[in-house]
N, C-alpha and C positions, 0 to 999 in steps of 0.2 A: 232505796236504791243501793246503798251498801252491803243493808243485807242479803239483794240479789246478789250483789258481787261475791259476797262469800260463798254463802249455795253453789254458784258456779264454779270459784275456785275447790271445792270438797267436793263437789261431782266431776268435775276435771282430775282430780289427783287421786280418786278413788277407781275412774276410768283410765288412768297411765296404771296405775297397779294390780289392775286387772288384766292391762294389755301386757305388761310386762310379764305374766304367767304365761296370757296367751301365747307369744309370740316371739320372747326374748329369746334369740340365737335357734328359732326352727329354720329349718330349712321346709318349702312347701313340695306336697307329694309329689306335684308336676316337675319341679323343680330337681328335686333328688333324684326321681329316672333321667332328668336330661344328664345332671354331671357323673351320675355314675356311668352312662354309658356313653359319653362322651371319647372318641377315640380322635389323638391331632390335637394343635392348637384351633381353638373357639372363640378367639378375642373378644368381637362383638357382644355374643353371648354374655359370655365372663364376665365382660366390662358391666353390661345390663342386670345381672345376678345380685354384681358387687352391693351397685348402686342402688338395689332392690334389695339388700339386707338391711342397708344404713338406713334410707328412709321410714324402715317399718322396724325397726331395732329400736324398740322402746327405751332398752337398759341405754347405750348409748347415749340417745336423745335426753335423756334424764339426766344425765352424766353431762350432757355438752350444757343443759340449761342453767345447772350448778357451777359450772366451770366461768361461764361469764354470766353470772346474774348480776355481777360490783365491775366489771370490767366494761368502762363508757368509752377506752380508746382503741381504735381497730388497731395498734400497734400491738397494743397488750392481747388481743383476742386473735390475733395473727399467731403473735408466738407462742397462746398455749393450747392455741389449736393445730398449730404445728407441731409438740412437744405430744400432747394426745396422738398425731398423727405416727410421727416416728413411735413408739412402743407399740399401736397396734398397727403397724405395718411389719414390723419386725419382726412380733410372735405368730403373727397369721401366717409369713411365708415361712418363718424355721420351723412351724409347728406342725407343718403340713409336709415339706420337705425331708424335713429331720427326722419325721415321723416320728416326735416327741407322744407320747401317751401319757394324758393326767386325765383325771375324774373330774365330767364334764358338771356335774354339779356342785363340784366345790367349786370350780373356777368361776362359774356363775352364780357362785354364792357372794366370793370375794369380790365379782363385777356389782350385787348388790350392795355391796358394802362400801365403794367406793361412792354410790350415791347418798349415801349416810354420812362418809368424810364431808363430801363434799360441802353438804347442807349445813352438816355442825360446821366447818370451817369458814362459811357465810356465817353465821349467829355468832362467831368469833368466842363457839362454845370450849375452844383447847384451851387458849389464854383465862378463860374467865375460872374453865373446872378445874386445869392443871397446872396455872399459870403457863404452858409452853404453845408453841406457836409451830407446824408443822412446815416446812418448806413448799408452799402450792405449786413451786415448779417443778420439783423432785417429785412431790406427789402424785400431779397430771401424769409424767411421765410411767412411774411407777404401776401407776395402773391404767395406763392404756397398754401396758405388757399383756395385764392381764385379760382386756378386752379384746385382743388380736388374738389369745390363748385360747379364748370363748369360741371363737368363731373357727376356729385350727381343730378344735375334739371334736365341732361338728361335720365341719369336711370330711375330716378323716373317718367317720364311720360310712363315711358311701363309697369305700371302697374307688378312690378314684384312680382311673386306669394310668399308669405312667407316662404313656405315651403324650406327647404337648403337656405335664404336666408342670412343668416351670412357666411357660407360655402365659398358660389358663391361671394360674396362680397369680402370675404378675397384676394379668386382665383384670381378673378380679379385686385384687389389692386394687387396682386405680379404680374401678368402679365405685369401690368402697371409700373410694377418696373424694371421689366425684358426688357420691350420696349425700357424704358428710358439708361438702359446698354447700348444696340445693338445699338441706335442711337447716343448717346455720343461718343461711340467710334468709330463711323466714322466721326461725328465734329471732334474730337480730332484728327485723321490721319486727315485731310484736313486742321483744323486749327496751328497740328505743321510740316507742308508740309509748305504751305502758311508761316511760321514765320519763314522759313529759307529763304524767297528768299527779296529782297529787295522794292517789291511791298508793302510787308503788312507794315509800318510806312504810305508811302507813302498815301496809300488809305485806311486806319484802319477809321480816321474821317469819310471819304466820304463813305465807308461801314456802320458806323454805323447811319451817316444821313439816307440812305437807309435804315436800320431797326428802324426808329424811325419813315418812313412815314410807312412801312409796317404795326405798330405797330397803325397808327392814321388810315389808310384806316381801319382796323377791328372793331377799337371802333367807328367811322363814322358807320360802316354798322350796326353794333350791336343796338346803338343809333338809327338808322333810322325805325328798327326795331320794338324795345321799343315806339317810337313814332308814327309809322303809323297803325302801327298794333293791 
């Protein structure tokens, strides 16, 4: 029985690092002719878009499972899921507005790498290799910049029309608020399922090794990217 459990856990985390290629920060074809030619405020829409990046944003999800894997109090997983919220709330609208321009494969390299912190930072791998100890608050924050950064070079290549485009922007920043809800809350049923039974001590390490390769295959592809391309 346990060693089904593992089998599962390594085909579960070999299937997130495969989706995280597939599908981290696309936008889908159908998709991209709607906001490019999008003319006016499209709230609805928007809001439906947001919400439909978040749930299927693997990097993300990766990112939010590392974030409260040790966090049992909803106060604690309030505030650093509110802390991830503000930075990528921030960089997605000044990114898109500002019409900041960075290279979308580093910035989704660095999104890969933040699932790497993450993971080491469960394993309490800083303190053990460096003696030091990173700030998880700072950090959350620090790179949910960069995950709203992620989502802002992708917009910005569909050309999207000015007109409603604070509107549509907004829409969608709360959709993508609204995704992150819906998907939190079934981590959270799974992860406080899992932390009644006696498996999760047992395998929490070797879970998070698993998201810490998850987290290197993405910035790997991202990198390869950036460089061959």
């Amino acid at each position: 029985m346990q060693l089904a459990r593992r089998l599962a856990l390594i085909a579960g985390s070999f299937l997130m690092s495969a989706a995280c290629i597939a599908v981290a920060h696309t936008v889908a074809e159908g998709d991209q002719a709607f906001v490019s030619g999008s003319e006016g405020p499209r709230i609805v829409p928007f809001i439906y878009l947001g919400a439909k990046h978040m749930v299927t944003g693997y990097d993300h999800l990766l990112f939010l499972v590392g974030v409260i894997f040790f966090l049992y109090r909803l106060k604690d997983v309030a505030l650093y899921v509110t802390l991830f919220a503000i930075g990528h709330s921030t960089t997605l609208l000044l990114g898109v507005l500002a019409g900041w321009h960075v290279n979308a494969f580093l910035v989704d390299a660095i999104i890969g790498l933040s699932v790497v912190y993450k993971a080491l930072d469960n394993i309490n791998a800083f303190r053990t290799w460096f003696g030091i100890e990173p700030n998880p608050r700072f950090a959350v924050l620090f790179f949910g910049f960069f995950h709203g950064l992620g989502l802002a070079t992708k917009l910005q290549d569909l050309n999207l029309p000015r007109n409603g485009l604070v509107t549509n922007m907004i829409s969608f920043n709360v959709g993508v608020e609204i995704g992150q809800f819906l998907a939190l809350g079934v981590i959270l049923l799974f992860m406080n399922y899992w932390r009644r039974t006696a498996s999760f001590l047992r395998h929490a390490y070797f879970t998070n090794v698993l998201l810490m390769t998850a987290g290197f295959v993405l910035t790997g592809y991202q990198l390869s990217g950036y460089f061959l391309t």
